[in-house]
N, C-alpha and C positions, 0 to 999 in steps of 0.2 A: 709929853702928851701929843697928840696928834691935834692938828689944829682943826679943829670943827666948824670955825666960824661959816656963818651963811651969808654970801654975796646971790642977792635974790634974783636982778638981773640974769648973771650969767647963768643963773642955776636953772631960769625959768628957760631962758633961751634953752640950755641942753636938753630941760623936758620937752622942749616943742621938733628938738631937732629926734630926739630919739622915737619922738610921735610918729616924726616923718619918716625915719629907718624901722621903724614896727622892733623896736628892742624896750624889753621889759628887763630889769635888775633880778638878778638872783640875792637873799638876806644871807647872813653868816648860818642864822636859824636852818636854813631849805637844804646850804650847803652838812651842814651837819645830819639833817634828818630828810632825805628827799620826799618824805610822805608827805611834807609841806607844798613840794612843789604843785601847782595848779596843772588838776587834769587837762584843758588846754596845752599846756606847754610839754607836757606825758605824750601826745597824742603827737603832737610835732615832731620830737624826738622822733618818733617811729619811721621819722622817712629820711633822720639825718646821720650823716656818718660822723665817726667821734673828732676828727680832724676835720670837719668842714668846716669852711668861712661860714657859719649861718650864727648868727645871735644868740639860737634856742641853746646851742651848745656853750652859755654863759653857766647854762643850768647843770651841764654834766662838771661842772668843780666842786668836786666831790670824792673822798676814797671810796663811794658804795656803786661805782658805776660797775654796769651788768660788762662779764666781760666779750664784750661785741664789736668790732668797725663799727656796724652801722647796725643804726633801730635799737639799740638795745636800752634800757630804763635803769631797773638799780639793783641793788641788793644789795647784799653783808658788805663788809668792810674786806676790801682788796689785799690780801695777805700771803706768805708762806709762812708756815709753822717749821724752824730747820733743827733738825732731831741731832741727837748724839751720836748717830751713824755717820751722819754726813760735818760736825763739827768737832767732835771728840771729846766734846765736851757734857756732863751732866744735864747739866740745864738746858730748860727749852728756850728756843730764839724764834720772837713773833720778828717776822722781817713784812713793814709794810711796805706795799708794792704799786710805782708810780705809774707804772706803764699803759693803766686803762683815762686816765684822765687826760684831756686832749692835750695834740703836742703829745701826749707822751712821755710826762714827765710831770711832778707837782707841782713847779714852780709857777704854773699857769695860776695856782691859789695865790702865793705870795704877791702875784704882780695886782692878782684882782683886790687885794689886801690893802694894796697902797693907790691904786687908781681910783674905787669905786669912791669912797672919803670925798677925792679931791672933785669928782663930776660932780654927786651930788647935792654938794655944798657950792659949786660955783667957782671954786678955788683954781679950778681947768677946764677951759675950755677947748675944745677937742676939734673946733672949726676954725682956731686962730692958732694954735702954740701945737708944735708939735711933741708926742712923749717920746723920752730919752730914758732910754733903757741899759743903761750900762751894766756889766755881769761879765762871766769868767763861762757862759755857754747858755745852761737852761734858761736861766730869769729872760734873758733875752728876749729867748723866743718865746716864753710865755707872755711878755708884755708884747712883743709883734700880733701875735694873736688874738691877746685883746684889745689891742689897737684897730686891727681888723674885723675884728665882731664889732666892733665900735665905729666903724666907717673915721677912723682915725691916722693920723698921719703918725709913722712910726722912725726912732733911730735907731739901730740895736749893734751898738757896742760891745765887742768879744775879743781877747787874746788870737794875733793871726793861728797860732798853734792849737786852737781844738779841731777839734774830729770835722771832717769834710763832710760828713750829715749834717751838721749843723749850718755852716756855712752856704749848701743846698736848698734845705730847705727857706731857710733865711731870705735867701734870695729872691724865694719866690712870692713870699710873704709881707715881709719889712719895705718901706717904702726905701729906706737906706741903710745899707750895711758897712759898718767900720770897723776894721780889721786895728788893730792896736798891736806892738810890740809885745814878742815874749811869750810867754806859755800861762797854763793854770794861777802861777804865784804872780806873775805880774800884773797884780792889780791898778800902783799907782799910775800905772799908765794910760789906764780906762778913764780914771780921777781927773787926770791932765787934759786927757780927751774930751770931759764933763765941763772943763773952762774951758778951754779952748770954744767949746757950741756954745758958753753962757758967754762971752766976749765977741762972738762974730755977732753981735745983730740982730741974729734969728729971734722970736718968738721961743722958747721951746721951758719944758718944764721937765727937770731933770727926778726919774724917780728910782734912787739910787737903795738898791735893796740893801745894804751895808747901814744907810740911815734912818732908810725910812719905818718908822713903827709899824706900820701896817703889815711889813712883812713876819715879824713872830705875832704880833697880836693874831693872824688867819690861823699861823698853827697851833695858838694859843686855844684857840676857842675850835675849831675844827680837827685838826689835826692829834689833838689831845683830848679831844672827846673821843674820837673813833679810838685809839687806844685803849680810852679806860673803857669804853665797849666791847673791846677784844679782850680786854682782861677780867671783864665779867664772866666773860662765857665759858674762859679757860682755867679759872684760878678757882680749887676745890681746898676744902678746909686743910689748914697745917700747910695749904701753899704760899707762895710769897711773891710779889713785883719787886724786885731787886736793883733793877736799874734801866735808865733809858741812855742808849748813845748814840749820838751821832755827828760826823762833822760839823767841822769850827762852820765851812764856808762863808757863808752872808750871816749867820748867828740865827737866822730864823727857823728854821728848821728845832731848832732849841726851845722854842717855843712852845713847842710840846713838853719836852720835859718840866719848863717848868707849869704850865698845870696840872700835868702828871704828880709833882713834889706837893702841890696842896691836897692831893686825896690820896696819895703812900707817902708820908711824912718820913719812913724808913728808907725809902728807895733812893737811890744816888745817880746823879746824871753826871756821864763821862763823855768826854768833847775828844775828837777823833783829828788826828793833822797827819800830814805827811811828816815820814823822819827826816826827809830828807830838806825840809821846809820849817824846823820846830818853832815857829815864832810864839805859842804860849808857853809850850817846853823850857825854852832857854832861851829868847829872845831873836831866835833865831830865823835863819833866809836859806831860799838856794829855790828851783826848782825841780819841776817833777811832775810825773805822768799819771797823778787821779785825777783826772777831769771831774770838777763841779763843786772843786772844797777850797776855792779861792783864797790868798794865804796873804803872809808877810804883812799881814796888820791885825789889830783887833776889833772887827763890825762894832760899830756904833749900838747896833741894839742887844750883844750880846751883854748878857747878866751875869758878870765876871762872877759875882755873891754867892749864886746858886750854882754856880758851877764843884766838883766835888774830887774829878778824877780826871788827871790827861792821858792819852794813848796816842804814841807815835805808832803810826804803819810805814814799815817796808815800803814804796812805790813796785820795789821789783815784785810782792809777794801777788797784789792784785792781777799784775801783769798776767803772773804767772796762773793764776788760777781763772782769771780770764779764760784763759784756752783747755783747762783741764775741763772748766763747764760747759763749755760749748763745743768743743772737736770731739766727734766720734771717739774715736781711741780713750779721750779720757771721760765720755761718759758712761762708755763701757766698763771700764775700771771703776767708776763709782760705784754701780751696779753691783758688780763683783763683790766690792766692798760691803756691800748690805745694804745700799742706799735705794731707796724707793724708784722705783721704773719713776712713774709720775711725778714724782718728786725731779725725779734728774729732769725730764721735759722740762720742767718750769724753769731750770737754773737761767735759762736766758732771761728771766724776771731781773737780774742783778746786773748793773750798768758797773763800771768800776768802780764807783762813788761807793754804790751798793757792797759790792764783794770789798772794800777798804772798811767799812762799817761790818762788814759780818766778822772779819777779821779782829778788830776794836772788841766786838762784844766778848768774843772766844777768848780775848786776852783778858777781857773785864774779869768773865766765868772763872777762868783760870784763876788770878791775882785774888780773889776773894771766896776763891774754895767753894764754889755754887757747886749744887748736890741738885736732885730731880725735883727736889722741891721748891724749885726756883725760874721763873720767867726774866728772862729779860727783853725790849724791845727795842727793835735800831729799822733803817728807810733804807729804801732800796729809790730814789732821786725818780730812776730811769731805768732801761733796759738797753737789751744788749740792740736793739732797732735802732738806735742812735749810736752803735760804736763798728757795726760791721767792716770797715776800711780799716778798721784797728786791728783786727784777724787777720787780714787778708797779709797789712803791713809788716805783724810780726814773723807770719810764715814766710816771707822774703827777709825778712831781719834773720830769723832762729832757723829755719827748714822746716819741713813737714814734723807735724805734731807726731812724735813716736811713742810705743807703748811704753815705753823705758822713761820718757821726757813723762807721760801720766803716774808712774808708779813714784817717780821722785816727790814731782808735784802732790800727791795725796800725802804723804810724809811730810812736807812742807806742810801742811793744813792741821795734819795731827799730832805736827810738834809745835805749834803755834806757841809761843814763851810767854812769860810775861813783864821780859825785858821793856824798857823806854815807854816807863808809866809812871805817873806821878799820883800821887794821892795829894792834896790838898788843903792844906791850914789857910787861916784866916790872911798871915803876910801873904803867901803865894798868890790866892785871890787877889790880892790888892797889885802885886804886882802885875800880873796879865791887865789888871781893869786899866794899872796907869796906862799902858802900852797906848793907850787910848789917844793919849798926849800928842803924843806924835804925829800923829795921821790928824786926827781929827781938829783939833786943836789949832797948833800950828800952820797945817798945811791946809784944810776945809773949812778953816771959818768957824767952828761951834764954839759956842760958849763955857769958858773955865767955869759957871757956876753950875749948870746943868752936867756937867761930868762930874762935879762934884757930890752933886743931889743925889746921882745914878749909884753913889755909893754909899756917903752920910746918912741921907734921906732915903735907905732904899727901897723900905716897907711905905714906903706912903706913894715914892716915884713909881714903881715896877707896876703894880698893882693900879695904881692909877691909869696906867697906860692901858691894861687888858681889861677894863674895866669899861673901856670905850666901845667894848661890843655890841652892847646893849643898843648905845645912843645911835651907833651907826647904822644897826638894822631899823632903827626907828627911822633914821634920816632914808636910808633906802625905799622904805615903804614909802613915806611922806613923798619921796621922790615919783616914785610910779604911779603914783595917786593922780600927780599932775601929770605923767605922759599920758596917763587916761586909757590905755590900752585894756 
């Protein structure tokens, strides 16, 4: 459970501090449905841009954001729809698309998932202790961000090996940026880095998306609403929700499926890893180039139980299709191929994370015979705005993109296999869940009885956790009440 208690002192103190920074909370409620949000805060918007330092922009986390830099409000739910032209496959693939919510990426939800709890309960205070933001890239920068909306002192923890945007912008942002050992999979390194700040001295409150509830509870209840709202609108009699996938990462993101699995009871959620990294697959290590699906242990908040299907991805397949979507030459070729003008425009909607998940679903499609009567939906993290040093990198790695290097590439897409996938029984789940032991356990401090509950107890622990939505839009309100704005 996420600890709820209220420390009134500190909590009041934050209300009078955010009096004084003119910052009002956005509910999980607003985040889900923005026709909550106060015309007031509507009317601000109009003069802010979606990456500005200004508070009002607490309110664009959200997938309904209008898609605009600046001034823009809200609408439907931020999607592509990717057809059997462009994946080979029968079934249609809702791919949601992170790119209009600020930062640029979703994870700015997860961080406001685990931050908002601890302010307005008292449990952090944001004028004594600084937040520690540990991640393998996005989560980062979305807690620097809300750090900065928050007139807050930030640390943001990241592998020296992701993309040079990140690190950029970071910089400008983050009060402190810490470069750690290693690439994507080298998580335990960030861990080490998380004691290493709890043993100096510092003040700081470490808000480690791997642990903290907060982060699949946002996609629990937001991120999984906006789905079954997109699958309202798309799913006609005799059709079917089939499945949701998306990378292991921080396990949050999962969150969606599982309250996806309370309203399609049929449908099955497939967890997506690098091959070349299979630590649910076969217990397995190594590194590898999908930035944003942080590996070599099992997140703390991942729900081994409901988990249903594994999917290893290629690292080289995204690589590859990286540059068939975005270089001329290959989106020419898709064109050719029957694929939608407009549609190809968009493909820079897919960050690698992204195109490793479209990849996952095409092998799901495949592996379980899906026909046109069948949806599936996987997340697109980020876009291609956060990886451009990465094209530049490969055309000096590979040479210029040729039309011969796009025609192989499309063949690569549409012989997608359904090789290095696991279907899942009851031992297997248990096996990934022990995995737990290790990291968490041993090496972080948690408790063998609560890894236990997480499995024994599962229908009372899971549910209890997302079940905190409620209280915590309650606690938010209560909050704003006293900043009095």
């Amino acid at each position: 459970m996420i600890d709820l208690t209220i420390d009134p002192d500190v909590r009041d103190k934050n209300a009078a501090y955010c009096r004084e920074k003119g910052i009002t909370l956005p509910t999980l409620a607003m985040m889900q449905n923005p026709e909550k949000i106060p015309e007031k805060i509507k009317h601000r918007l109009k003069q802010v841009g979606l990456w500005d330092l200004d508070s009002a922009n607490l309110f664009r986390i959200t997938w309904k954001n209008e898609q605009k830099g600046k001034g823009g409000l809200f609408n439907g739910v931020n999607h592509l729809l990717l057809p059997p032209e462009l994946t080979g496959c029968p079934a249609r693939i809702i791919c949601l698309t992170g790119k209009w919510f600020p930062t640029g990426a979703h994870k700015v939800g997860a961080t406001y998932g685990c931050l908002a709890p601890a302010l307005v309960t008292g449990q952090f205070d944001p004028q004594q202790a600084k937040a520690v933001w540990p991640s393998t890239g996005n989560y980062c920068r979305g807690g620097a961000y809300i750090s900065a909306l928050l007139a807050s002192r930030a640390v943001a923890i990241l592998p020296e090996e992701m993309s040079r945007e990140r690190f950029e912008w970071l910089q400008q942002v983050a009060g402190e940026v810490m470069a750690t050992p290693g690439c994507e999979s080298n998580v335990k390194e960030i861990f080490d880095k998380c004691w290493e700040l709890r043993r100096s001295g510092q003040e700081v409150r470490i808000f480690n998306q791997f642990d903290e509830m907060g982060n699949p509870l946002w996609h629990y209840a937001v991120t999984g609403r906006a789905v079954e709202e997109l699958l309202k609108g798309y799913l006609e009699t005799g059709q079917r929700f089939a499945g949701y996938i998306a990378a292991s990462g921080s396990g949050g993101t999962l969150g969606a499926g599982y309250y996806l699995k309370t309203k399609y009871p049929r449908a099955k959620l497939a967890v997506a890893e690098a091959l070349q990294c299979p630590t649910l697959m076969s217990n397995g290590f190594g590194g590898h180039r999908i930035e944003g699906i942080g590996d070599k242990h099992v997140p703390w908040v991942h729900d081994c139980k409901e988990t249903d299907v594994l999917i290893a991805v290629d690292d080289e397949h995204p690589v590859r299709l990286l540059r068939l979507f975005n270089e001329d030459r290959g989106r020419d070729i898709l064109i050719r191929e029957g694929v939608d003008p407009e549609l190809v425009s968009k493909l820079d909607l897919l960050g690698i994370s992204g195109i490793a998940n479209l990849l996952a679903s095409i092998k799901f499609a495949r592996y379980f015979e899906l026909t046109s009567d069948d949806y599936l939906v996987t997340v697109a993290t980020d876009s291609m705005e956060l990886y451009s040093s990465r094209i530049a990198e490969f055309k000096a790695e590979r040479g210029e993109y040729r039309s011969s290097d796009g025609w192989r590439d499309v063949e690569l897409l549409m012989s997608t296999s359904i090789s290095n996938m696991m279907e899942l029984g009851y031992h297997d789940r248990k096996r990934v869940h022990n995995l737990k032991y290790f990291t968490w356990i041993e090496q972080q401090g948690k408790e063998l009885e609560e890894l236990n509950r997480q499995w024994y107890e599962h229908d009372d622990y899971w549910p209890g956790v997302f079940s905190q939505a409620g209280r915590i839009d309650e606690l938010i309100t209560a909050f704003n009440e006293r900043v009095g704005l």
